[in-house]
N, C-alpha and C positions, 0 to 999 in steps of 0.2 A: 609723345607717348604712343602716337597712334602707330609708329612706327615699328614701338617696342613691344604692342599688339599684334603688330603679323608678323614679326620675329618670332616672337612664341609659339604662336600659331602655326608657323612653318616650320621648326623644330619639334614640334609634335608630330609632323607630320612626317619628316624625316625622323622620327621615333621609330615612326610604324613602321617605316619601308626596313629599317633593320631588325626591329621584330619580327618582321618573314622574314628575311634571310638569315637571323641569327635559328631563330628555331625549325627553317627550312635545312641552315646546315648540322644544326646539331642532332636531328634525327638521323640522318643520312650518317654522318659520323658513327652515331651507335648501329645502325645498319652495319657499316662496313667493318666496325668493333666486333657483332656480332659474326660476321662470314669471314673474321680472321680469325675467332675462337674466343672471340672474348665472350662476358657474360652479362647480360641485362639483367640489373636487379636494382632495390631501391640507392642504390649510391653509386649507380651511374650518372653522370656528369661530366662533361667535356668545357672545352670554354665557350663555346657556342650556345650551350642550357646559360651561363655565368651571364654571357653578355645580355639573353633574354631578360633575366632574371633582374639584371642588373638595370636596366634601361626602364623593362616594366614598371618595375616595381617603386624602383626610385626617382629615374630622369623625368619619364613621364609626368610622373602624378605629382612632381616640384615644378615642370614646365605648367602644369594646368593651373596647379595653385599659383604660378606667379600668374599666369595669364589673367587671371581672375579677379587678382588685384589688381592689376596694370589696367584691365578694363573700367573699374571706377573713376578714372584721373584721363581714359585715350578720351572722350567724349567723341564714343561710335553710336550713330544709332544704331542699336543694336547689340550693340558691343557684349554687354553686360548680359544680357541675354544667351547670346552664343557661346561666350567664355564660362557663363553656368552649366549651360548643360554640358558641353565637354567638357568640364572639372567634374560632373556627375557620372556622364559615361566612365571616365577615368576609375574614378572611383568603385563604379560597379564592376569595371574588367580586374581591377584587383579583387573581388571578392566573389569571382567567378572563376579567379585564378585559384586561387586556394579553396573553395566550394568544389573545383572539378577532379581535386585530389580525393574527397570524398566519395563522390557521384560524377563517376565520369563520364558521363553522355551533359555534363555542364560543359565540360569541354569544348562542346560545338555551340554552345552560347560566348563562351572566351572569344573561340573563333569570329563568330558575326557582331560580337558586340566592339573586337576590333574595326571594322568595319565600319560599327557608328562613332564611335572613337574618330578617324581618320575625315570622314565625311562632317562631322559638324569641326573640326578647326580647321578646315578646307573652306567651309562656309564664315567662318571666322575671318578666315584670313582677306577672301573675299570683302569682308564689306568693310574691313579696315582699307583697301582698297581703293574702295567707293567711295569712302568717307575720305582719302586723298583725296582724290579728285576733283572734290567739291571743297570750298571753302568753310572754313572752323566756323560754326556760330560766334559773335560777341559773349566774352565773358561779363558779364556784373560785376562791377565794381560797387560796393558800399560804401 
């Protein structure tokens, strides 16, 4: 299981790094949409917005919730701990995502809060790591 802990963990993290480039390339797209004539408006959408969209909103926040149970059964120190708060970060960048449709200066909280997103299953993955290294404590048998 410990294993299947920084699996998660490290697909989260390769979440993130396509989350900047997918929403790195799809600005730039409607950029270039708009200096060939096209038009910015609410139903602009390329597949680059799709892939963010799609990864955010769904692969993520399924990678954290697995993470989260997978850390009940990895016996990390830590584990459980680290796999919460990034299923909490998770959970607040999606409602920072849609918050920023509202009030858009939220938007630069999406931003940084990707950031703690990437940095705590970074630290996750780490101490599943650590927790290799070192030998399993004995289980209890009854």
């Amino acid at each position: 299981m410990r294993s299947v802990y920084r699996a998660l963990s490290g697909l989260i993290l390769i979440g993130f790094v396509v989350q900047i480039a997918a929403i790195a390339a799809a600005w730039f797209q409607v950029l270039n949409d708009v200096d060939d004539g096209g038009v910015f408006d609410n139903n602009t959408r390329n597949w680059a917005h799709i892939v963010h969209a799609v990864v955010g909103a769904e692969v993520i926040p399924l990678l954290a919730l697995a993470l989260l149970v997978v850390s009940f059964f990895a016996r990390i120190p830590g584990g459980v701990k680290w796999a919460a708060l990034t299923f909490g970060a998770v959970v607040l960048q999606v409602v920072l995502a849609f918050a920023g449709y509202s009030v858009p200066g939220v938007g630069a909280l999406h931003g940084l809060n990707a950031l703690v997103v990437a940095g705590l299953a970074s630290v996750a993955m780490r101490k599943a790591r650590e927790a290799d290294a070192k030998p399993a404590p004995p289980v209890a048998v009854a």
